[in-house]
C-alpha positions as a Markdown table, in Angstrom:
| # | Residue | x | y | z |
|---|---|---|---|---|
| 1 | Unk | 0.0 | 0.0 | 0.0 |
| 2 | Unk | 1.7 | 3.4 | -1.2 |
| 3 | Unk | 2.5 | 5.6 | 1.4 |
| 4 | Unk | 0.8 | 9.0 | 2.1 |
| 5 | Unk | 2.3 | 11.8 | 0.7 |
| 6 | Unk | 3.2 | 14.4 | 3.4 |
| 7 | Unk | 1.1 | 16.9 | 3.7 |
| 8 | Unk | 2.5 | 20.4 | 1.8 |
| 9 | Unk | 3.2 | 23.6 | 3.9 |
| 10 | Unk | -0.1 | 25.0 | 2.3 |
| 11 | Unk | -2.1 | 22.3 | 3.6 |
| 12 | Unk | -0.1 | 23.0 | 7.3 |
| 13 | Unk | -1.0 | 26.7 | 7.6 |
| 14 | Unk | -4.8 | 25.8 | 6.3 |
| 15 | Unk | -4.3 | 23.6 | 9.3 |
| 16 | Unk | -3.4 | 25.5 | 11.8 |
| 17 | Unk | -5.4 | 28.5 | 11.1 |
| 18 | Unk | -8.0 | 25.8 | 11.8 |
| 19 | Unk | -7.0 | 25.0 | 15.1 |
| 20 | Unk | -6.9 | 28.7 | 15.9 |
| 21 | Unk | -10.3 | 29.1 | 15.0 |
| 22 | Unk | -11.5 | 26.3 | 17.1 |
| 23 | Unk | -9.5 | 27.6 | 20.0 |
| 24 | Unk | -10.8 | 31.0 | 20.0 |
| 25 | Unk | -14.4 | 29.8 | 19.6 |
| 26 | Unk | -14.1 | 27.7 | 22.1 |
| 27 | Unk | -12.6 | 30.9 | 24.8 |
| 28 | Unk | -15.6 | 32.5 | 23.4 |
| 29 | Unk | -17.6 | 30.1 | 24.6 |
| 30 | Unk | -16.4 | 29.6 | 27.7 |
| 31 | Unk | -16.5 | 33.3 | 28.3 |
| 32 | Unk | -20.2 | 33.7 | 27.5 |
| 33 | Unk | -20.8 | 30.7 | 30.1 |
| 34 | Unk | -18.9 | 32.7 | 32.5 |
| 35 | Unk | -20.3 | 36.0 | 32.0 |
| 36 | Unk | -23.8 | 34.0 | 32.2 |
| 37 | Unk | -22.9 | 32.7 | 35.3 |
| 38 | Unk | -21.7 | 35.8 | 37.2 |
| 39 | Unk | -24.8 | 37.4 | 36.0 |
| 40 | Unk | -27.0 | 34.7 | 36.7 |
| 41 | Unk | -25.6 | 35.0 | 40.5 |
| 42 | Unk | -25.2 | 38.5 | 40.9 |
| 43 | Unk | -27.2 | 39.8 | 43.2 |
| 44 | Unk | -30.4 | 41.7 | 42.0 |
| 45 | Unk | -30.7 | 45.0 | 44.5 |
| 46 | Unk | -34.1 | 46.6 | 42.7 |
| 47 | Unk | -36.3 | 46.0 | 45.6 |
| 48 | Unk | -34.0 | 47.2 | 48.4 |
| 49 | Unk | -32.6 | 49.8 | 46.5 |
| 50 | Unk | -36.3 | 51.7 | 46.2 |
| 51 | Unk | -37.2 | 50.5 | 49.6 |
| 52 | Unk | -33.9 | 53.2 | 50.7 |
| 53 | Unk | -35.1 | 55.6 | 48.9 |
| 54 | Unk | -38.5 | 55.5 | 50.8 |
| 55 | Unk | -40.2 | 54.2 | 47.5 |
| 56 | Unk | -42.8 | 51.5 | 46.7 |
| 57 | Unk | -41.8 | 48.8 | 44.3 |
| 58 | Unk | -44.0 | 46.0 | 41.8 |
| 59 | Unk | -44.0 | 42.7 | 43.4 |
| 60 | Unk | -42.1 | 40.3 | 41.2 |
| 61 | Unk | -45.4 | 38.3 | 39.7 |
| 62 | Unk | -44.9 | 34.3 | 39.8 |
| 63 | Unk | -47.0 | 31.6 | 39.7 |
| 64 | Unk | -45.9 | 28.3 | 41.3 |
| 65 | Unk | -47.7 | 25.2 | 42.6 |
| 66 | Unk | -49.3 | 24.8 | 45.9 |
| 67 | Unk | -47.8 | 22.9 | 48.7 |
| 68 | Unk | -50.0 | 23.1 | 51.2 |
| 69 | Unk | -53.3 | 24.7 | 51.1 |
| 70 | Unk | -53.2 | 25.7 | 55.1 |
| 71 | Unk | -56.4 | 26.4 | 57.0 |
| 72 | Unk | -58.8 | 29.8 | 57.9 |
| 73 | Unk | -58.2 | 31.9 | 54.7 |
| 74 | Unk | -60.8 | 33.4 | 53.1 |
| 75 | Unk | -63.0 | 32.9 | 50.1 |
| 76 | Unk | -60.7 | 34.5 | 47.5 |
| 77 | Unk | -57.1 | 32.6 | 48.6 |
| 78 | Unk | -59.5 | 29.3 | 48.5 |
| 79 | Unk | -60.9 | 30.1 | 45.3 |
| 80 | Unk | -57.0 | 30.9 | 44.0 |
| 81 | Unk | -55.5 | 27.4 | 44.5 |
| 82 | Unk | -58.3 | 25.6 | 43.3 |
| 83 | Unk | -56.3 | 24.5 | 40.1 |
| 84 | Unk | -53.1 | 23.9 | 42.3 |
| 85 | Unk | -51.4 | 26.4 | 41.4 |
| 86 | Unk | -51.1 | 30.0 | 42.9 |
| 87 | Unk | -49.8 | 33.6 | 41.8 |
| 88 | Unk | -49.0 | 36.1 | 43.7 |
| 89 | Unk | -50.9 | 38.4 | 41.6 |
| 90 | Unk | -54.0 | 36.6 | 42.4 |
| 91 | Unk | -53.9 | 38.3 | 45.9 |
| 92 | Unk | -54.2 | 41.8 | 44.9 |
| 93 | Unk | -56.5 | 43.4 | 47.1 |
| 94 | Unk | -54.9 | 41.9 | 50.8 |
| 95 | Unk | -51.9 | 43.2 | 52.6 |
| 96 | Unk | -49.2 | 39.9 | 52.2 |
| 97 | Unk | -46.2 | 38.8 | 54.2 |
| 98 | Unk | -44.3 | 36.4 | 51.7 |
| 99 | Unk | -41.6 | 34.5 | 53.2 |
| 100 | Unk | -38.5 | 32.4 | 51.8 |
| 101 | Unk | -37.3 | 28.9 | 53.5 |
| 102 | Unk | -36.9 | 25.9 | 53.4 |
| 103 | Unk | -36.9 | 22.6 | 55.8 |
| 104 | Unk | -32.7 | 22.5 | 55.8 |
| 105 | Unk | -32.3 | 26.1 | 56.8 |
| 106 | Unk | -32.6 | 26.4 | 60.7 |
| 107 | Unk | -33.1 | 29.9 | 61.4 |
| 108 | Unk | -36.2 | 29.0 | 59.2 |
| 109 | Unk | -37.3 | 27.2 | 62.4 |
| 110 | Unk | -36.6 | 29.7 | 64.9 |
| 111 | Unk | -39.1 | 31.8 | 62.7 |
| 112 | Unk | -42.0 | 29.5 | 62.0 |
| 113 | Unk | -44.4 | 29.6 | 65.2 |
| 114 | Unk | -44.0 | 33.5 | 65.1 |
| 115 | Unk | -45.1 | 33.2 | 61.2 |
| 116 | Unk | -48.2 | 31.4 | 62.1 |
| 117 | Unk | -49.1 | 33.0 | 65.2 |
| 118 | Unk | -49.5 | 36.3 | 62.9 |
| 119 | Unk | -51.2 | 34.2 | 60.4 |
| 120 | Unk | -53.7 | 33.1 | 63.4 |
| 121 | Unk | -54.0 | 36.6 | 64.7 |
| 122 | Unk | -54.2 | 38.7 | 61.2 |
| 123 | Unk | -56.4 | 36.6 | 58.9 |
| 124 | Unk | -59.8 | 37.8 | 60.3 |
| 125 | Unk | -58.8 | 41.4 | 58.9 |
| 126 | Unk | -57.4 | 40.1 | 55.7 |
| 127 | Unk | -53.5 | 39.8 | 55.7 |
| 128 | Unk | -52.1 | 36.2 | 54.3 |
| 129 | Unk | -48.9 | 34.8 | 55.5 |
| 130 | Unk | -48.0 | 33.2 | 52.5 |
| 131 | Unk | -44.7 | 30.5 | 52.9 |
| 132 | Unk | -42.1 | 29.9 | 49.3 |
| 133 | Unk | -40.5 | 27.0 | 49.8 |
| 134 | Unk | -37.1 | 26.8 | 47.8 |
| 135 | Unk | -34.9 | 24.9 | 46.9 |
| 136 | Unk | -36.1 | 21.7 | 48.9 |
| 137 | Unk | -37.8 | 18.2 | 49.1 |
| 138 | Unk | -41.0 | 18.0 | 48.9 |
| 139 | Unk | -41.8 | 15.1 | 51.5 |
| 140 | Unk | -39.1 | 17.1 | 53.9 |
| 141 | Unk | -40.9 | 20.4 | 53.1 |
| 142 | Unk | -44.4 | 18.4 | 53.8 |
| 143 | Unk | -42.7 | 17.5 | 57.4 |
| 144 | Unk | -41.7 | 20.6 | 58.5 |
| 145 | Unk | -45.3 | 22.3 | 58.4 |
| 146 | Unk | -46.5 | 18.9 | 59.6 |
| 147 | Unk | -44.1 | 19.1 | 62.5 |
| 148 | Unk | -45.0 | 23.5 | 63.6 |
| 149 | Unk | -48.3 | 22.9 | 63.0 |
| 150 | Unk | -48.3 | 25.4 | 60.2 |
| 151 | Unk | -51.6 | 26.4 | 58.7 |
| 152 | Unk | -50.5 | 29.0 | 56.6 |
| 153 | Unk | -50.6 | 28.7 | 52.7 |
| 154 | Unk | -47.7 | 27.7 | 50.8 |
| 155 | Unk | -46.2 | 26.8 | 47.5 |
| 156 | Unk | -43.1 | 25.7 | 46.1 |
| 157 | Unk | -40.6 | 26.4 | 43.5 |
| 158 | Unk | -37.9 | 23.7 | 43.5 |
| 159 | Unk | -34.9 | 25.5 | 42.2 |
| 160 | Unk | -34.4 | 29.1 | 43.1 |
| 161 | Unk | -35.5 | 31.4 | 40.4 |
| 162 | Unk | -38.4 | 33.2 | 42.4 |
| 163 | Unk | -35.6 | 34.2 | 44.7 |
| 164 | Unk | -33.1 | 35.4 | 41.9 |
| 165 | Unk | -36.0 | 37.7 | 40.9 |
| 166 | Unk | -36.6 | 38.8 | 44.2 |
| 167 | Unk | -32.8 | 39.3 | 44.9 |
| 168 | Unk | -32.4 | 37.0 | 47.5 |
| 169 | Unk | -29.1 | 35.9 | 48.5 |
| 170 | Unk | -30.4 | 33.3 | 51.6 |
| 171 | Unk | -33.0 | 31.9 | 53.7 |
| 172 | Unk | -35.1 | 33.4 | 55.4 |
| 173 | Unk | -36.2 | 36.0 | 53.7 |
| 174 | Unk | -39.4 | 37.8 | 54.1 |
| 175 | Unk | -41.3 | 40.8 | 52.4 |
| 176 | Unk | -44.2 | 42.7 | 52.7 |
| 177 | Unk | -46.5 | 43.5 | 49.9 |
| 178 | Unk | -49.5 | 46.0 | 49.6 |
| 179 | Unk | -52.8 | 45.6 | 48.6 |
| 180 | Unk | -51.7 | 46.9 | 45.3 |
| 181 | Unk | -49.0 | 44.1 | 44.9 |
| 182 | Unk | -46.0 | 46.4 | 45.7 |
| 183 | Unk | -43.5 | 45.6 | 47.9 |
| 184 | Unk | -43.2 | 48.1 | 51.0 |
| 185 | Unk | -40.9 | 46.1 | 53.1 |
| 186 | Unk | -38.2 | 43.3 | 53.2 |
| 187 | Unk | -36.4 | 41.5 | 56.3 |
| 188 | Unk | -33.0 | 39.5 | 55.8 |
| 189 | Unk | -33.2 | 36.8 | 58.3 |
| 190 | Unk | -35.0 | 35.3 | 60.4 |
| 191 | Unk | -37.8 | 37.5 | 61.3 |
| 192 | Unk | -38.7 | 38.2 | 65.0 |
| 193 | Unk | -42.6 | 39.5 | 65.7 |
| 194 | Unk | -42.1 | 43.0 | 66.2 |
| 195 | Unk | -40.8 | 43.3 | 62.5 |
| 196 | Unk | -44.1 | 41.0 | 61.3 |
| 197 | Unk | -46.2 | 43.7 | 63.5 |
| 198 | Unk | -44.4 | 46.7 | 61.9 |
| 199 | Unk | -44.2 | 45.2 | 58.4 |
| 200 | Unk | -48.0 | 44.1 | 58.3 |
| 201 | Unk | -48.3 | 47.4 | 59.6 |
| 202 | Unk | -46.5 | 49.0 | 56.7 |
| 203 | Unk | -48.3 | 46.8 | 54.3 |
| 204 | Unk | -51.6 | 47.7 | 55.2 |
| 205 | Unk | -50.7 | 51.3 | 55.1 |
| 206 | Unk | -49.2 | 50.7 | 51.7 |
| 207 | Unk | -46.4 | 53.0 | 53.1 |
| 208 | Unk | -42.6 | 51.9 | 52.0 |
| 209 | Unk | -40.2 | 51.7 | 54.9 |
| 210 | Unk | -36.0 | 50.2 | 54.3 |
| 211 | Unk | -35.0 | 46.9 | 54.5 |
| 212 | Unk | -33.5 | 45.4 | 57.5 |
| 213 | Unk | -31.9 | 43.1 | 58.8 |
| 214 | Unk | -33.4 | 40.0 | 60.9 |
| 215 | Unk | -31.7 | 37.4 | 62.6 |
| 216 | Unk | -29.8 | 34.8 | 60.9 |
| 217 | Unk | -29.8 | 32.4 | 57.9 |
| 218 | Unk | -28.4 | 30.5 | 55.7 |
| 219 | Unk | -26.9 | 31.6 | 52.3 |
| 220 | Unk | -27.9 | 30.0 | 49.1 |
């Protein structure tokens, strides 16, 4: 079998402009990954950002499915997770107190009976207490409210892209929304009932106040 000819200095440079081309598309490549990735992290500081400069902001909208359907909300939450699912726009019209967590984070737990005790207390004039669960197992989510007794409403979003929007960086988080879906206030940590009083308070007044910080948590 002849043997093969070598190959002519043409055919060399042809080859290794071709080998330059493949290495700079693949550094491209990897750059655009990268830059996804830092932006896909960074933190997104809208909320808190208007909330220091004493101004109202829209409530990211989302629509997730429904953990657990709690106990003693009114007509309108009822007739919202009918289907199973739930958005947050569906609640337009009553003050909100949305909280972050999840079963692994325990400064969630320090947090939980003072949750539902407002939800017990603030229902009969409208406010919901309305639990995210991130970033978690169901079942171990499902044993958690099992275990505090909570009968608060919840839903669920497996991964954390509700918090990304929100421009969480860990659990607990919680915020306080208006009546007209914007949010007025925000607690990093774990949130202790004096700032679920003055929050619920600033929520029902539709009156923006800074975010502060709570007790601890866990980063994501």
């Amino acid at each position: 079998m002849p043997a093969e000819a070598p190959a002519s200095p043409a055919e060399h440079g042809a080859l290794r402009w071709i080998a330059r081309g493949v290495a700079i598309i693949a550094a491209a490549a990897f750059l655009g990954l990268l830059a996804y990735g830092l932006t896909a992290k960074s933190d997104n500081k809208t909320i808190d950002d208007a909330l220091a400069r004493s101004k109202a902001t829209p409530a990211p909208n989302f629509t997730l499915d429904v953990l657990h359907r709690g106990r003693g909300g009114d007509a309108k939450l009822a007739r919202a997770m009918a289907d199973g699912r739930l958005s947050l726009r569906e609640l337009r019209g009553s003050p909100v107190i949305l909280n972050f967590w999840a079963s692994w984070c325990v400064p969630c737990r320090d947090e939980a009976p003072d949750l539902q005790l407002t939800w017990d207390i603030q229902r009969a004039d409208g406010a919901i207490v309305l639990g995210l669960d991130q970033q978690d197992i169901t079942s171990d989510a499902r044993g958690f409210i099992r275990d505090f007794g909570l009968t608060y409403p919840m839903v669920r979003d497996g991964g954390d892209e509700t918090a990304h929007r929100y421009g969480n960086t860990g659990i607990p988080e919680t915020y306080f929304i208006s009546a007209r879906g914007d949010v007025v206030g925000h607690v990093i940590g774990a949130v202790s009932p004096n700032a679920l009083s003055y929050g619920l308070q600033a929520a029902r007044a539709g009156e923006p106040n800074p975010a502060k910080a709570g007790g601890p948590r866990k980063k994501t």
